[in-house]
C-alpha positions as CSV (number, residue, x, y, z in Angstrom):
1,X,-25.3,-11.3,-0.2
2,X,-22.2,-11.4,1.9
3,X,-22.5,-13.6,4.9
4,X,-21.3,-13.0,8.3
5,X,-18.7,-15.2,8.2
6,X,-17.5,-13.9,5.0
7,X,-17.0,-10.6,6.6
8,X,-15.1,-12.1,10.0
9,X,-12.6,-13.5,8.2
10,X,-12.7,-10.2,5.7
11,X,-12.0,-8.6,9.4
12,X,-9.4,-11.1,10.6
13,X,-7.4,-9.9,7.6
14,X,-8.1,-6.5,7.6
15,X,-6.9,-6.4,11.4
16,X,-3.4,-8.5,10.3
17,X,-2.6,-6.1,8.1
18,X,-2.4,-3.3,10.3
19,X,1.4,-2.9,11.5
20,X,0.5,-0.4,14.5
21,X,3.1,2.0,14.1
22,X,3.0,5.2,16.1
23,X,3.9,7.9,13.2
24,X,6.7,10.1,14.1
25,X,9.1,12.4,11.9
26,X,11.0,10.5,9.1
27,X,13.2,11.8,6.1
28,X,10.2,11.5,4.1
29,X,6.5,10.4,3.5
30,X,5.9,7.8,0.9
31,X,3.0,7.4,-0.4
32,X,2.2,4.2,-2.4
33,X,-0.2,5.0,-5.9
34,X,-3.3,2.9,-5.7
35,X,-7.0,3.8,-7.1
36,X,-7.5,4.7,-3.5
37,X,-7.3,9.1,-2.9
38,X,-7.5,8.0,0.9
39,X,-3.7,7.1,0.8
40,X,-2.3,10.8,-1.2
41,X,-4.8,12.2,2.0
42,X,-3.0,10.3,4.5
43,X,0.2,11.7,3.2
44,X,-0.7,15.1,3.3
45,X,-1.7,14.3,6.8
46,X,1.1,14.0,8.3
47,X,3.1,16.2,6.1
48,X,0.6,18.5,7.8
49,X,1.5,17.3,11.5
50,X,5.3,18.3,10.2
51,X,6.3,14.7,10.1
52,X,8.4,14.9,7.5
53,X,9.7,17.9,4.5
54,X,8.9,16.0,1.3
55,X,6.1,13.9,0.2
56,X,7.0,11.4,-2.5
57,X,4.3,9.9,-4.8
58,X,4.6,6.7,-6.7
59,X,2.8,4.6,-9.0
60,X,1.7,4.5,-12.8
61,X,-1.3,3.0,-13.5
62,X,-2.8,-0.7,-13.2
63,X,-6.1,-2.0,-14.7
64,X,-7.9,-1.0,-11.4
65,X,-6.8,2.3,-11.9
66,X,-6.5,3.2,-16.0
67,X,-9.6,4.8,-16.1
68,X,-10.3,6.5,-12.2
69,X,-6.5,7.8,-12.6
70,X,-5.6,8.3,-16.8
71,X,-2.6,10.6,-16.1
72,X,-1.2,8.0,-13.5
73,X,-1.7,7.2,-9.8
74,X,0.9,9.4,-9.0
75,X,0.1,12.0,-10.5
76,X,-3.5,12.4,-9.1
77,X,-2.4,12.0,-5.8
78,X,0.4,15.0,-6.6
79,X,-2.6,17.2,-7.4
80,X,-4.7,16.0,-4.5
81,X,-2.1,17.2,-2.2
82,X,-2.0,20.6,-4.2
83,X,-5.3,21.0,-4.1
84,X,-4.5,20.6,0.0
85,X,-1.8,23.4,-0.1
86,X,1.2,21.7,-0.2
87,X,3.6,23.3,-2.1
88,X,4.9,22.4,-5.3
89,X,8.3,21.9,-4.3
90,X,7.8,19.7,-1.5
91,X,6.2,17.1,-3.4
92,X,8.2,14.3,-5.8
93,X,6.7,12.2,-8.3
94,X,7.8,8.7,-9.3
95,X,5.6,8.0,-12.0
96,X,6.7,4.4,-13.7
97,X,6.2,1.9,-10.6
98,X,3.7,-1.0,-11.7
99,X,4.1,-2.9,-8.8
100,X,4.8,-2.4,-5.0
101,X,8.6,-3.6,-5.9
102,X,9.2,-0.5,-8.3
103,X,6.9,1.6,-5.8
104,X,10.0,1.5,-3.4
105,X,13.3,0.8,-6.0
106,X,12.2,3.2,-8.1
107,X,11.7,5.7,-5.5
108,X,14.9,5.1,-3.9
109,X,16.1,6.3,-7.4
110,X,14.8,9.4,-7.3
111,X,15.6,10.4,-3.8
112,X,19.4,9.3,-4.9
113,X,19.1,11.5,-8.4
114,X,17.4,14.4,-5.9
115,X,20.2,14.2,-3.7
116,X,18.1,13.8,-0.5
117,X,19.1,11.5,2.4
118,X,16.9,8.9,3.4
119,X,17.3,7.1,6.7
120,X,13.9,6.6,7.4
121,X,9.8,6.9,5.6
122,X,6.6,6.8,6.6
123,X,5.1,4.4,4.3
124,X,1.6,5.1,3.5
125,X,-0.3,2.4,2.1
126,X,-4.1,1.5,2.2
127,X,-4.6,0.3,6.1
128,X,-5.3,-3.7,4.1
129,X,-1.3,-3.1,2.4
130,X,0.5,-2.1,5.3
131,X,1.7,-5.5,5.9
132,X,2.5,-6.2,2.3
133,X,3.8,-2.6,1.7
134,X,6.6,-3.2,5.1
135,X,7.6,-6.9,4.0
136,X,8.7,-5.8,0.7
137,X,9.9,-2.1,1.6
138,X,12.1,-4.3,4.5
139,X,13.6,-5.9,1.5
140,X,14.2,-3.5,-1.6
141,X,15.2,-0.6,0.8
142,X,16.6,-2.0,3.5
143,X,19.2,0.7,5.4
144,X,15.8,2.8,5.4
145,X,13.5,2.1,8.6
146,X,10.1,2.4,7.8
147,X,7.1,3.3,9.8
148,X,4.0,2.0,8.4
149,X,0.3,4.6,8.2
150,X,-2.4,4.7,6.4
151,X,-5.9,6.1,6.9
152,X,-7.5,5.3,10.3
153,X,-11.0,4.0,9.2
154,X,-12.4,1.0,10.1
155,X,-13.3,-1.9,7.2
156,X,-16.9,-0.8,6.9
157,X,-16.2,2.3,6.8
158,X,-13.3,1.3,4.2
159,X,-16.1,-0.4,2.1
160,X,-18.6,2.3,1.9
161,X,-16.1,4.9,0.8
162,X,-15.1,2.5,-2.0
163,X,-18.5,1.2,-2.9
164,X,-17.6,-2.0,-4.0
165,X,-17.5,-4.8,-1.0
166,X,-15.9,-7.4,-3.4
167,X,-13.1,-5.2,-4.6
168,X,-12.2,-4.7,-1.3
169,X,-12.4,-8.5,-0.2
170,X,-10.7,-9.4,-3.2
171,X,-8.0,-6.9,-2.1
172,X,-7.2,-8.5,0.9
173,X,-7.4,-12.2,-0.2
174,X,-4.5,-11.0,-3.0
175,X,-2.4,-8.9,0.1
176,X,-2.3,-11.9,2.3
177,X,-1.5,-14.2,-0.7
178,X,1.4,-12.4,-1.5
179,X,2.8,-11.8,2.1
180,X,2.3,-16.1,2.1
181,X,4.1,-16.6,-1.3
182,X,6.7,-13.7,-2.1
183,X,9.4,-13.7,0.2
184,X,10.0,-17.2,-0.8
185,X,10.5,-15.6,-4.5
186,X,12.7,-12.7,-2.9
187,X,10.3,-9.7,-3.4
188,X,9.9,-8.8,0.1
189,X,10.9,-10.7,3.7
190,X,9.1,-13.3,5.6
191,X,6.8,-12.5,8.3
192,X,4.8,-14.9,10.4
193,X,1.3,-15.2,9.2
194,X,-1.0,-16.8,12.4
195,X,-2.8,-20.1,11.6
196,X,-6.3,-18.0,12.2
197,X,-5.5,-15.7,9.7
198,X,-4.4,-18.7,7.1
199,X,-7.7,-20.2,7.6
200,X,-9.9,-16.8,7.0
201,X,-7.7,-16.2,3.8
202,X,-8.6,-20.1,3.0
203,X,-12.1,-19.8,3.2
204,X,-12.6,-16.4,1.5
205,X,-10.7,-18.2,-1.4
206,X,-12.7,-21.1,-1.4
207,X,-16.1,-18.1,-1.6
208,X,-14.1,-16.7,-4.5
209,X,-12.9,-13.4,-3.3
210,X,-10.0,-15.0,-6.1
211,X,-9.6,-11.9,-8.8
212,X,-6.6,-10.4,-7.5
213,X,-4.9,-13.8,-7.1
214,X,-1.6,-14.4,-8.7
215,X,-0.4,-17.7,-10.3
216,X,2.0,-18.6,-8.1
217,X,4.6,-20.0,-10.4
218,X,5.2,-16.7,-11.6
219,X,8.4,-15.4,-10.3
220,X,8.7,-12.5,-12.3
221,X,5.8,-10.0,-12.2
222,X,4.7,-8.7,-8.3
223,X,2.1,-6.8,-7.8
């Protein structure tokens, strides 16, 4: 059972993480691989709303998603959107990214090798990564400006569609984590985390919502 105070704090979060963008048309729409379909939906979204000509899908696969997505996150969400009726040729797939770092180097590759000029994204995300997603976008891409989306669904909502409350909550205990501990090891910039939201990430810990924690000594591997 999941008290209420477990799930203000999971809502504390949740709301932080939202960057509040108003979309508008971009060079492209990137859409971050995840176990979540929600995100390749998003994409095709506002590809639909004609708010940018390309839609570029990253990600391999993680343990979260081996299984739910076997060819690759990518590549799911690449056949989601044709299922939608976007063409073939609007779509790019980065399929290699293991971690929100590669998610953006590696598609700045491509769009280089693809000869397509990128002065600005709209990076879709799930709505508790848009935060996370910005910080380190900010960093590894930074002549791009980027305009943060995601689906507009509310955290119960959010939870219901997933069907697994504690995935989720451990979800947003490891975003916030990261925003607090990786631009000090250069993955992504600094951005001011309020003292409220410090204390609901504290406490969830401390109820151990701790599974998608990293070791903080490890300066190698984002994710």
């Amino acid at each position: 059972m999941i008290s209420t105070q477990i799930w203000e704090d999971a809502q504390l979060l949740w709301d932080f993480q939202q960057m509040g963008h108003e979309p508008r048309r971009c060079s492209i729409i990137l859409g971050l691989g995840s176990h979540d379909l929600s995100v390749a939906d998003a994409s095709v979204d506002l590809y639909e709303q004609g708010l940018a000509p390309v839609l570029v899908f990253t990600g391999a696969t993680s343990p979260t998603t081996r299984e739910r997505m076997p060819r690759g996150e990518a590549d799911h969400y690449r056949e989601r959107a044709l299922e939608r009726g976007v063409p073939a040729r609007d779509i790019y797939v980065e399929p290699l990214a293991r971690n929100t770092g590669q998610n953006i180097t590696f598609s700045r590759q491509l769009m280089e090798e693809a000869g397509i000029e990128v002065s600005s994204a709209l990076l879709v995300t799930k709505p508790y990564e848009e935060r996370r997603a910005y910080a380190t976008a900010r960093k590894q891409w930074p002549e791009v400006e980027f305009v943060s989306a995601s689906a507009p669904v509310s955290l119960e909502r959010y939870v219901e569609s997933i069907g697994d409350a504690r995935l989720v909550l451990d979800m947003l205990v490891g975003s916030l984590q990261r925003l607090l501990v990786y631009p000090e090891q250069g993955h992504m910039i600094r951005m001011e985390v309020p003292s409220d939201v410090v204390a609901a990430y504290d406490r969830l810990r401390e109820a151990g919502f701790t599974s998608r924690l990293i070791v903080t000594g490890d300066t190698t591997t984002p994710a």
